[in-house]
N, C-alpha and C positions, 0 to 999 in steps of 0.2 A: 504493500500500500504506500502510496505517497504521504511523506512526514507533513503535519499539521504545518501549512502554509509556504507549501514549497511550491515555486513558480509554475514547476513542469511536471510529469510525470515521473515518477522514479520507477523502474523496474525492480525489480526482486536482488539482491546479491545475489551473486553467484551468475547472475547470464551472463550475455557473453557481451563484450564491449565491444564498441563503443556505445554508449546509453544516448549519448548526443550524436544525433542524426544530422550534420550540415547539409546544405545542397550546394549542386556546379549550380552556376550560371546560369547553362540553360535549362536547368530545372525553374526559373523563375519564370514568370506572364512574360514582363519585360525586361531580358535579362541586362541591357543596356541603360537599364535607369541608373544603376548603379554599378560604374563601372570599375571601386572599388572588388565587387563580387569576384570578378575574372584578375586582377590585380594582383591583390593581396595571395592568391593562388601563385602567381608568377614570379612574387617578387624573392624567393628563397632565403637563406641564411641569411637574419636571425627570427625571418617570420616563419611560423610553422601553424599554416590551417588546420582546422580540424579535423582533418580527415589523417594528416601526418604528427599531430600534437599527440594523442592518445597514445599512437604505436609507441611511447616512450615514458611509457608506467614501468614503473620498476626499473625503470633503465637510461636515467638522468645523467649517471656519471658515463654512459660512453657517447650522448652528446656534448657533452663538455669536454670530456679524456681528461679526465681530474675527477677524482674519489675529492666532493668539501663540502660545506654545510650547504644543506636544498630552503631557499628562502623563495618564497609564491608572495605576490602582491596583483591582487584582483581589482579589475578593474582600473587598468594603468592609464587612460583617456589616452592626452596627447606623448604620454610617454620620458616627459621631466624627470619623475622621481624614480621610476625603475632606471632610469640612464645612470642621474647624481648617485643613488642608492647603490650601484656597479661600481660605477667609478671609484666611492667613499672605500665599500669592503671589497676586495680586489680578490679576499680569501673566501667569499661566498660563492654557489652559481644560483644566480636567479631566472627565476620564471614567472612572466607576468603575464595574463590574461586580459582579455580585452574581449567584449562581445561582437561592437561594433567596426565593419569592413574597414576604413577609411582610418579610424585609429590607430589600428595594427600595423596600418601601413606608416601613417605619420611616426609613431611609435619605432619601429623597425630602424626608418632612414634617420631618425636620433640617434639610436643604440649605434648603427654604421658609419656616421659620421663623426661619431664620438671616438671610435675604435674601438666600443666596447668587446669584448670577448668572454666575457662571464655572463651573460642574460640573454633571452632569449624572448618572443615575447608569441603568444599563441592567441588565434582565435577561438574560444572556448566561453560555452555559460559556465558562471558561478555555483547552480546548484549539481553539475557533475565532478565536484573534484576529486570525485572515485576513478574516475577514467583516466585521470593523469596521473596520481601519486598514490602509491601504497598507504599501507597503516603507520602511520607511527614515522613519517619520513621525512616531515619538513619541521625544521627549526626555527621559523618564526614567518609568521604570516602578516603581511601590512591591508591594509584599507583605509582606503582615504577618500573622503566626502563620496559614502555610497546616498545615489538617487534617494530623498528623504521620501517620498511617498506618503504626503502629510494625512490624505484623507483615511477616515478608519476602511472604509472599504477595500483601498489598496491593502489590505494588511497581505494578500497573499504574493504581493510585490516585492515586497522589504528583502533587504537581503538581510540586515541584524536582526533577527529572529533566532526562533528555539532550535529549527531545524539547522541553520546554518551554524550555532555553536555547537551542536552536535556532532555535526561536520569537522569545526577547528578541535573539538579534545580529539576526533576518531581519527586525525591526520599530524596532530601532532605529537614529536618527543617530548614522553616528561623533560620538564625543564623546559619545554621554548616555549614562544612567548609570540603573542598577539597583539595587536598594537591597531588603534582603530582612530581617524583623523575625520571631523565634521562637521560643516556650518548648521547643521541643525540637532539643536539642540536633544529632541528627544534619542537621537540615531545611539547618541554616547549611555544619557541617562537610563534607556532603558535595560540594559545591559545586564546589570546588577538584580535585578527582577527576574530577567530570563535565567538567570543560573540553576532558580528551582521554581520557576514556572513553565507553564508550556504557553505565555503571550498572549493568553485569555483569562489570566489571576486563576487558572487551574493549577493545584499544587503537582509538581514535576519531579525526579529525583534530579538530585543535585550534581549539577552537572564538576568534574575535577577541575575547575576553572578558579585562580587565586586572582583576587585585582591587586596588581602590585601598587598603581598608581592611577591619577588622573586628574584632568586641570579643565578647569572651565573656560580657559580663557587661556590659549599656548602663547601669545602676544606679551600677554601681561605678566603671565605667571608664570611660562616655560612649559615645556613638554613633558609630561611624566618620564623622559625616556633622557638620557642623556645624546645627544648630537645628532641633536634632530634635521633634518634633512626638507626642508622645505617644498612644500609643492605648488604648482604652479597657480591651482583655486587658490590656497592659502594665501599667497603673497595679493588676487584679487581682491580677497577676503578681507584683507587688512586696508588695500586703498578702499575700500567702502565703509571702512569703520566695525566690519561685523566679527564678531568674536569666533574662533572655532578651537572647539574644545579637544579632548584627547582621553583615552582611557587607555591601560596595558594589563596587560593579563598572562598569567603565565600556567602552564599544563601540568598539574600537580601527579 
């Protein structure tokens, strides 16, 4: 059954992957409306669609050819902080996800013009990260200003939900750590609720999730995290005057 407010359909563990279906091209009406679709297919190393992302479960370290820490950051938009984030830790390999065509590509020829060689950036949804990485395999995971989805109706939108912290303990090694950036306000605060809720004030078991830290205000107050790595909203966020907060968590 699909977990309580998750976007898509979930299959059962155990079948066979990939659970995310992309389509070519011309599987669309009009496959030239968007002619990132055919693109981002074309444009190779360090974009990897989804149809070539998945094939590299369980097997991160022989596209990097380096055994090092596996760091996932969802939802990389234009691609600034997975680059900066590369660049910062030279001793990580990362993997950033991206839903949307045109991103991945933006995204990509950052990472290539930087010269990065640690990150890689795939197009993939958020609610399948069983099709890319094993149990237990990544050491910290980033999010930064996910889609707020203000109305209650959206609820099965959200990506900070019950379901997807479910998701961060079942992918994460004890010890790593989670790290969540956002101009709206509830995306942080509700966090601390979902631990032993299920995001309908129904009592939940508790999920192995510690909050080590977090700021209401990262401008003001600093980042619950030490060197922090700015993102590109963020720095918008601030010429407007609007606060974006921070929370971290770590995989007990």
């Amino acid at each position: 059954m699909a977990l309580r407010g998750r976007p898509t359909p979930q299959p059962e563990h155990g079948e066979d992957r990939p659970r995310f279906k992309d389509r070519a091209a011309e599987e669309y009406a009009n496959p030239e409306a968007n002619p990132f679709v055919r693109s981002h297919r074309e444009f190779g190393h360090p974009l990897l669609p989804a149809s070539e992302a998945w094939k590299w479960h369980g097997r991160w370290p022989e596209l990097f050819e380096r055994e090092a820490p596996l760091w996932l950051e969802i939802g990389c938009g234009n691609g600034f902080f997975l680059r900066d984030v590369a660049m910062a830790h030279p001793e990580a390999n990362l993997v950033g996800i991206e839903i949307r065509y045109k991103r991945t590509v933006i995204c990509a020829k950052k990472l290539t013009k930087a010269g990065v060689n640690n990150a890689v950036i795939c197009r993939y949804h958020a609610a399948f990260l069983d099709d890319l990485f094993e149990e237990g395999s990544l050491e910290r995971i980033f999010v930064n200003h996910p889609d707020p989805w203000p109305k209650e109706r959206h609820e099965k939108n959200r990506l900070i939900s019950r379901w997807f912290l479910e998701d961060v303990v079942r992918l994460l090694k004890p010890g790593g750590v989670f790290q969540l950036k956002s101009d709206f306000p509830p995306n942080v605060e509700r966090v601390e609720a979902l631990l032993t809720s299920d995001g309908e004030d129904n009592p939940a078991p508790r999920l192995p999730l510690r909050i080590t830290g977090m700021s209401e205000d990262i401008a003001r107050d600093g980042a619950p995290w030490p060197d922090d790595v700015l993102t590109n909203y963020q720095q918008k966020m601030a010429v407007r005057g609007k606060r974006v907060l921070g929370i971290e968590l770590i995989r007990e």
